[in-house]
C-alpha positions as CSV (number, residue, x, y, z in Angstrom):
1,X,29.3,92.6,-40.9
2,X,28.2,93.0,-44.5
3,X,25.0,93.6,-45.5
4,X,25.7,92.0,-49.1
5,X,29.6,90.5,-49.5
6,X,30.2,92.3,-53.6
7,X,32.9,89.8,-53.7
8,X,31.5,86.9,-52.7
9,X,32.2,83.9,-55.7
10,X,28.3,83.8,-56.6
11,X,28.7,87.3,-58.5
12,X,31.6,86.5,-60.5
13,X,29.5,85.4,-63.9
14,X,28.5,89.1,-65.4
15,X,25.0,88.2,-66.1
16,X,24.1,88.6,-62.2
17,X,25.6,91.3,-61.6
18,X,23.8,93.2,-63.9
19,X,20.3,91.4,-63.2
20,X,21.3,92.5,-59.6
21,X,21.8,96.0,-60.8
22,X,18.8,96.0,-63.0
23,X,16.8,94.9,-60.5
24,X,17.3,97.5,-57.6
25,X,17.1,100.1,-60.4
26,X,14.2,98.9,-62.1
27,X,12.5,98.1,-58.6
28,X,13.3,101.9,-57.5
29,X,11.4,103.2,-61.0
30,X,8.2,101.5,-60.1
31,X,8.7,103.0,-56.9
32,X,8.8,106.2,-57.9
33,X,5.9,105.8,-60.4
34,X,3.7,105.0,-57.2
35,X,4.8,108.0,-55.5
36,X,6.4,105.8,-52.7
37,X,9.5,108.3,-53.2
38,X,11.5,107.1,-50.7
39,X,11.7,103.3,-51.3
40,X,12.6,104.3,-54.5
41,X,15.4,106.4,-53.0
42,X,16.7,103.7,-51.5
43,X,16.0,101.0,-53.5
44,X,18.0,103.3,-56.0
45,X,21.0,104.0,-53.6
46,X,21.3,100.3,-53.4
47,X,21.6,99.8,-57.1
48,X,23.9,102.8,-57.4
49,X,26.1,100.7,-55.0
50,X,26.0,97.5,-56.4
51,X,26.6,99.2,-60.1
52,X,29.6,100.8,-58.3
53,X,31.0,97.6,-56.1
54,X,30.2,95.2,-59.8
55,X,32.1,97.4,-61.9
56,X,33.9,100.0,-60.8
57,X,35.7,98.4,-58.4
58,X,34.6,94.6,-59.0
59,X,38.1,92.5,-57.6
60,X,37.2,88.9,-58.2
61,X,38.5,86.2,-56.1
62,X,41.1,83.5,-57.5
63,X,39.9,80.3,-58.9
64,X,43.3,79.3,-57.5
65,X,42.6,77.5,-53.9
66,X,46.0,77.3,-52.1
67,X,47.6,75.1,-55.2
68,X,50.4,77.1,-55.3
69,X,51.5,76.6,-58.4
């Protein structure tokens, strides 16, 4: 089981990818500005992933449903 499916349909459109990015990133800064070092570890581990998984590696799935054509 997957704790977030990278290649799951609803992160095909670029714009979430990188709000998802930007958020864990930007999420882990605050962190680290309150001295809560480590949420902001992980909260930055997790946006290090996703930036990874969104694209580095990003395979999206075909629009192409079984047509066959």
């Amino acid at each position: 089981m997957k704790l977030i499916d990278v290649q799951h349909p609803f992160f095909r459109p670029l714009w979430r990818r990188v709000a998802v990015v930007a958020v864990c990133l930007g999420w882990a800064a605050v962190e680290l500005s309150g001295g809560a070092v480590f949420w902001a570890i992980l909260f930055g581990a997790v946006g290090v992933y996703c930036a990874h998984q969104f694209f580095v590696a990003f395979d999206p799935p075909d629009d192409q449903g079984g047509g066959g054509k």
